[in-house]
N, C-alpha and C positions, 0 to 999 in steps of 0.2 A: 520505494525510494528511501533513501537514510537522508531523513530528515536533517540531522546534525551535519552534511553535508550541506543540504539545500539551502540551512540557514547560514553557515558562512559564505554561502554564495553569494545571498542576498546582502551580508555586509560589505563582501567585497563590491556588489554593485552599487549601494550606496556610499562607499567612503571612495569611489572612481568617479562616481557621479558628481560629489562634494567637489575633488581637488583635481581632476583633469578633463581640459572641456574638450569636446570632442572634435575631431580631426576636421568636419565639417565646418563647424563655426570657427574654427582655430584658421581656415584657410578665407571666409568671408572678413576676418576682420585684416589678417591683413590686407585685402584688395582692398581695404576701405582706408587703413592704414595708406598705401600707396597714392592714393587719390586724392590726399589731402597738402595743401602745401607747407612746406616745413616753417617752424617758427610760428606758425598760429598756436591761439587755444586748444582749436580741436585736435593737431598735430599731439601737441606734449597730451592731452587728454589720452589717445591713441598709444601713446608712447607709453604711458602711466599703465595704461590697462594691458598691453604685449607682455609690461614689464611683472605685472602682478600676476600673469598668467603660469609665467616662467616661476614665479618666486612660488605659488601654490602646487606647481610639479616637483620641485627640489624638496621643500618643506612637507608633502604631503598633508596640506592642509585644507580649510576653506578656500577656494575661489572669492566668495562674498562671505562677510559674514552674518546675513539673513540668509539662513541656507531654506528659507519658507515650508513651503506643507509638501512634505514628502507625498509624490500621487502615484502609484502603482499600476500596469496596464499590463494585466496575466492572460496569457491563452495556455489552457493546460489542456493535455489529453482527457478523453474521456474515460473516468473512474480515477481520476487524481481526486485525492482527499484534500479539497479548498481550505477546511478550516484547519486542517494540521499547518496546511503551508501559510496561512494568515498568522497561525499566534507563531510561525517561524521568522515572521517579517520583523514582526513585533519585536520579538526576542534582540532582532538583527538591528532594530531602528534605538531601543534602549542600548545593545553595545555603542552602535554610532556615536548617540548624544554622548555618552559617558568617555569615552575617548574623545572628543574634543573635533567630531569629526560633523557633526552636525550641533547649531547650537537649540539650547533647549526653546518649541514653539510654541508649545503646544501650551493653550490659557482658558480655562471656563470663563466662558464668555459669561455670566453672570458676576461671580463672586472677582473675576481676573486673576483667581490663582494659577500659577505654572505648577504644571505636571513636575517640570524637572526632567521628562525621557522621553518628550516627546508624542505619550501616550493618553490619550483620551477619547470619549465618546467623538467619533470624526475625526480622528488624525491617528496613524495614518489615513490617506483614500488608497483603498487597494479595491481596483475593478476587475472583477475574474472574467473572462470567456472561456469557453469550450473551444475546442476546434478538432480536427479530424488527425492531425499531425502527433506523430510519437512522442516530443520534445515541449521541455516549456519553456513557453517565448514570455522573458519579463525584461519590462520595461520600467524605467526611474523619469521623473520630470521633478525636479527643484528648482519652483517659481516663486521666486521672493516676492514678498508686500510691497515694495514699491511700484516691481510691474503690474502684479495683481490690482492694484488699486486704480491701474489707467485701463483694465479691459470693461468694454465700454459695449450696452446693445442698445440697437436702432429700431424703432416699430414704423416700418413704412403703411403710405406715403408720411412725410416728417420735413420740417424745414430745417435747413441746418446754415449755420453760420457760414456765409464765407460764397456757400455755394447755393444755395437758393432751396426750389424743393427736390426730393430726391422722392421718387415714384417706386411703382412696384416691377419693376423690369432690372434689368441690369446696368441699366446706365444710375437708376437709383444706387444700386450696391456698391457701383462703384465709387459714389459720391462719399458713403455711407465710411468706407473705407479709407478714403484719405483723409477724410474729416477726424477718423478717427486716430490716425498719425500726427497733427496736430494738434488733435485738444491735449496727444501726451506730451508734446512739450520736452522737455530734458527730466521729468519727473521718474520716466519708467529707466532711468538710465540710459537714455537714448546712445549710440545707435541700436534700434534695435529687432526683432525680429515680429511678426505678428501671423496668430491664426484665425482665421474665419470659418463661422460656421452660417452658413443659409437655408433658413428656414427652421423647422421644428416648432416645439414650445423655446417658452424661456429658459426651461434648464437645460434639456436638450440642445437649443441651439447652443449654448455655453460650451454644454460637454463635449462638441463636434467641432467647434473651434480651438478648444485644446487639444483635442485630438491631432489637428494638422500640423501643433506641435513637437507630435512625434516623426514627422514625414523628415527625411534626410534635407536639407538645404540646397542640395543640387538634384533633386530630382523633378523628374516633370509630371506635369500635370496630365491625365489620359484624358480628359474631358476639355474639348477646345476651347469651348468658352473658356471657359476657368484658367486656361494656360494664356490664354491674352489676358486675362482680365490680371492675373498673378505679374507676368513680366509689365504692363501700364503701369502698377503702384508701384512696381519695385523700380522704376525708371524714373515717375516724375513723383514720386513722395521725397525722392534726394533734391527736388529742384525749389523745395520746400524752403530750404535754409536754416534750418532747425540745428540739424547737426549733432556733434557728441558730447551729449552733456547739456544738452541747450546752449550751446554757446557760440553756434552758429557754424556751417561748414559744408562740405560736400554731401555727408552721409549722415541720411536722419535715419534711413531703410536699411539692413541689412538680409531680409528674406519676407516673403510673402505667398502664404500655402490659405487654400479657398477648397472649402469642400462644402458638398448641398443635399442634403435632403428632403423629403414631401412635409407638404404644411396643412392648416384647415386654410379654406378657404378665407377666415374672418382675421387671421392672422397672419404677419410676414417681419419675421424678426432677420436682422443681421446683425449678427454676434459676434465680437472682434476680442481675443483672446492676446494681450500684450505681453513679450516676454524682451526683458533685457540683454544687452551682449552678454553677458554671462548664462548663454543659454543653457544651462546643465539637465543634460539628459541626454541617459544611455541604455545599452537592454544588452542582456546578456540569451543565449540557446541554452537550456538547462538540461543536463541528461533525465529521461525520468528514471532508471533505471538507477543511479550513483547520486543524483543530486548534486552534479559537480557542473561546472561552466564547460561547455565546448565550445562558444563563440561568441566574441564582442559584435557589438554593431556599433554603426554609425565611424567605425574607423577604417572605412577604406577610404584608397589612395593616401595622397602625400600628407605628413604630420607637419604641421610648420614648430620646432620648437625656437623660442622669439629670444632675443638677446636682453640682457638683465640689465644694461646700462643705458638703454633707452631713453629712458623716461627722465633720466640728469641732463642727458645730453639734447633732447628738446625743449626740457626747459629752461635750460641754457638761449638756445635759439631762439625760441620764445621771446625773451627777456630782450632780445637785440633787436626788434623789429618795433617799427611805426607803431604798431597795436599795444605792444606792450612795452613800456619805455620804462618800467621801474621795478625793482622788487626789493622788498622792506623785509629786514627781520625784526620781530616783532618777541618782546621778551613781558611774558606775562609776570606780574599784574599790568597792564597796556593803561595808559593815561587815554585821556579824549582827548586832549592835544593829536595826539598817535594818531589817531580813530578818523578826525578830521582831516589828517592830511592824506588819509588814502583814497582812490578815486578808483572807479569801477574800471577791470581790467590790469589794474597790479598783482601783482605775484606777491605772497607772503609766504617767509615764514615763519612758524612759529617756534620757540623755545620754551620750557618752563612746566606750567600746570596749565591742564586740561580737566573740565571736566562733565562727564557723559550726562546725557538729560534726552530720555523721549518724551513719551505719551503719560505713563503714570507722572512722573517727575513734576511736567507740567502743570498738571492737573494739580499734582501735592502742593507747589510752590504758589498758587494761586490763592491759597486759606493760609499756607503755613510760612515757621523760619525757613530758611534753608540750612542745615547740616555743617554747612562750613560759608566763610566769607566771601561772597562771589563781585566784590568790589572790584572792579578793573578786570574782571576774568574771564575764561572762554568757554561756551557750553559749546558742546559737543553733541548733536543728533546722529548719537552710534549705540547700537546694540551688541555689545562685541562676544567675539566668541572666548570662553573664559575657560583656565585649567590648574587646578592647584598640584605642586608638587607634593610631595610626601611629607616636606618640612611643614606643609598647610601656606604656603604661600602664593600667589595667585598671579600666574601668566597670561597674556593676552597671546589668542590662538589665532584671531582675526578680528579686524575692528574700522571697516568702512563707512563710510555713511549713509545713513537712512535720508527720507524722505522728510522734507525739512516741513511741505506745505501742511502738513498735518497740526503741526503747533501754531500755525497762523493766530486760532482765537485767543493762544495766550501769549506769545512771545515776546510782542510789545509790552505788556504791560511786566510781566516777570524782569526783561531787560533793566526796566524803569525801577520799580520795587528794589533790586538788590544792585543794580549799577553795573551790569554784563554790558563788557564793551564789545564783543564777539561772537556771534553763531558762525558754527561750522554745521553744515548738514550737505546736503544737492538737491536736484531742482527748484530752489528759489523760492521765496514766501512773498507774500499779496500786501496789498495797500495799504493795511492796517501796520505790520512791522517796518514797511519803508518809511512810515510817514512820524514811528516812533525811533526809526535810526535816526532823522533829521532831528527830531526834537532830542535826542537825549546824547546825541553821541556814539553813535554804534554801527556797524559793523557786518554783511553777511559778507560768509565767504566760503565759494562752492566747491566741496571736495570731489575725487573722481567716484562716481557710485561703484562700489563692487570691485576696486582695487582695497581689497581687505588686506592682502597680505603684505603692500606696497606703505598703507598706511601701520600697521600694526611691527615693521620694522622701525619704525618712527618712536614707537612706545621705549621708552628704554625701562620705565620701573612702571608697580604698581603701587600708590603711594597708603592705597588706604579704597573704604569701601560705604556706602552708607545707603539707605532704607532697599536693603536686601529682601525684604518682605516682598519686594515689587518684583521678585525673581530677576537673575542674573540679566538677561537682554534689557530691562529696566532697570534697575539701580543705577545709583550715582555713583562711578569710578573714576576715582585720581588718579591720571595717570599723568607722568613725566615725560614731556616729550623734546626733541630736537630734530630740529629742521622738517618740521611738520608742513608741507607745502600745500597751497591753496589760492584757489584767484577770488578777488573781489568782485561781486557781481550786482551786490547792493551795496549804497555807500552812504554816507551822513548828508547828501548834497541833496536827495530824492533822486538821483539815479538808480535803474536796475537794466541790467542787460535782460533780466528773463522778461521784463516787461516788453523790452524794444523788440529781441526776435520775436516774441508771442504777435504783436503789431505787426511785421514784416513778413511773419511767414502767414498768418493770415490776407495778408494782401497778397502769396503770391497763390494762397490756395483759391484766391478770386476766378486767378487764370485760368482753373478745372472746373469751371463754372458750365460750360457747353460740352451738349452729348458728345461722348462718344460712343458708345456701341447703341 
């Protein structure tokens, strides 16, 4: 095989995997699109994310910009040389990062240095198989941290909120499962898609519930149980009320793949593997003989490509309905006067300075100054994907929002400390920052998860850069924005919408309370 063949292959499957979702889920989301009534949240939510899908096919960009842990799924002929094709992936994942086409992940988990390409002890995962076929069948899956952090395992029998005890049969599993669409909440970026695996050990059941990750979204299941058991979640987890985004709506579900394996008798795990609308993952046929692509997968039938004026024109509609009766622009540095007068469910937006804060940041701002004045200012729960031109100046490639619930233990108190009238993140933070928005003045406000490219046209400059050390996905970046749009979901009043559906769709998973199978 000519290697140097194989490994552009591999880029090419990784920088298609990054910025074009596959023809499958392109065609799930619009039916969920369709389904939803116009002028709501979830509507322009929908609109936001067609919109940013359109804008990552033009741009050839990120999709999201947590493009997560690259995982590889190889079946090669037998006498294919695995380790030549491993350090070719390598090769192909360090092009990626360094183009701008994946952002850099990969972090020792002791010290928290970033690699910078992606490359470490366990990243990428590439899992090789044999198989008896002439050609090599590779596969891509980029599952970002925020879905990852909602996949969820069950050790039966177990009780589970909502729905009672859930036993070792299948009416258990099934409980197991919709339970498990709920506890994610609008966190994994709802709507979204899930794999199951039953039985095994606990890594095993894991690795067999990503696995059904890779299964096409319209194909069926050969195993009946499992094809009832798959169409039941994917039917009544929409009647959930969760919705896109957590924000409540038709479509919390957009697919549902269940695969089973032999177990010990002393164990019985159900392993639920969560994956966001931005389901990215593709596989290419590789010749073994040229190293070159003869065939995409997962792109038959119809490509829906989405219209790019969407997402203006339903949140326009939005804005005209019962639900949403206002939208404020908001021009940073923002008063608490401001702060106070918005109420959960306005539309904002923003103007001015942004600026970026995850995990490290947090963690910094808890002992230390902060770097610049965040008096009246907006933190930002984004990792964004970053590109310096030749002049050494720094563009934003993608820049969505992360998962907000992760800073919970500090948020409140940091807001407090330095006088932050604003978070911007998604899925919604807990009782501890709502009860420091009332006291102090402040502000969530949930952006669309994984419209990276929708938000990062918003970017107009890069103002400035600060504790770079925390590598690029962590640092603190200024950025300059306009007409930054966002809805209020926590407000200075103790209101939270994430609290009210988290409430309401637990009451209606009450209703899945009696067998069915």
């Amino acid at each position: 095989m000519n290697i140097d063949k194989f490994q552009e292959s591999m880029y090419q499957l990784i920088v298609e995997t990054s910025t074009n979702l596959p023809r499958d889920v392109r065609r799930a989301i619009k039916a969920a699109k369709e389904r939803e009534s116009a002028g709501t949240r979830a509507a322009m939510s929908l609109a936001t994310i067609t919109n940013n899908i359109k804008m990552a096919d033009d741009n050839v960009s990120p999709i999201c910009q947590d493009t997560g842990l690259p995982t590889f799924k190889i079946k090669t002929p037998v006498g294919a040389n695995q380790l030549v094709m491993k350090e070719a992936i390598k090769n192909a994942i360090a092009k990626a990062t360094k183009d701008g086409k994946l952002r850099p992940n990969s972090v020792d988990s002791l010290t928290g240095e970033n690699s910078g390409d992606n490359l470490g002890f366990g990243t990428p995962v590439i899992k090789f198989e044999q198989w008896e076929k002439d050609y090599i069948d590779a596969r891509l899956i980029l599952k970002g941290g925020g879905c990852e952090n909602k996949n969820i395992q069950y050790s039966l029998p177990c009780e589970l909120e909502g729905l009672g005890r859930a036993g070792r049969d299948l009416d258990g599993i099934r409980k197991c499962i919709m339970h498990s669409v709920y506890q994610a909440q609008g966190q994994g970026c709802s709507a979204g898609f899930i794999g199951v695996g039953i039985g095994g050990d606990r890594s095993s059941g894991y690795d067999l519930a990503k696995e059904q990750l890779f299964r096409s979204v319209d194909d069926v299941n050969p195993n009946e149980d499992l094809r009832k058991l798959e169409e039941y979640v994917l039917e009544n987890a929409n009647e959930l009320g969760i919705g896109t985004m957590g924000f409540g709506g038709e479509t919390t579900l957009l697919g549902c793949k269940v695969g089973v394996m032999n177990r010990i008798p002393a164990s019985f795990f159900v392993s639920v593997a969560y994956n966001c609308w931005a389901f990215r993952r593709l596989g290419v046929a590789v010749s073994m003989e040229t190293g070159e692509i003869n065939e995409w997968m997962y792109q038959e039938g119809e490509k829906i490509d989405f219209g790019a004026t969407e997402a203006e024109l339903e949140t326009a509609a939005a804005v005209e309905t019962e639900e949403q009766t206002n939208i404020v622009t908001l021009q940073a540095p923002i008063t608490e006067e401001q702060i106070r007068s918005l109420k959960v469910g306005d539309v904002v937006q923003i103007n001015g300075m942004m600026y970026t804060g995850r995990d490290a940041i947090h963690h910094h701002l808890m002992d230390h100054d902060a770097p610049v004045d965040l008096n009246g200012q907006v933190i930002y729960h984004c990792g964004p994907v970053m590109m310096k031109d030749e002049e050494g100046k720094w563009h934003v490639k993608a820049a969505g929002p992360t998962t907000s619930i992760r800073e919970e233990p500090y948020q409140g108190d940091i807001m407090k400390k330095f006088g932050i009238r604003a978070v911007i993140g998604k899925g919604g933070m807990g009782p501890k920052t709502l009860a420091a928005l009332q006291e102090h003045g402040g502000v969530y406000l949930n952006a669309i998860g994984g419209a990276a490219q929708y938000y990062a046209d918003c970017i107009k400059s890069v103002e400035g850069v600060d504790l770079m050390e925390f590598g690029i996905p962590e640092a603190m970046w200024h950025l300059k924005v306009e007409g930054f749009t966002a809805v209020v979901t926590m407000d200075s009043h103790g209101n939270s919408l994430h609290k009210d559906v988290d409430k309401s769709s637990l009451e209606k998973l009450a209703q899945f309370k009696e067998r069915v199978f």
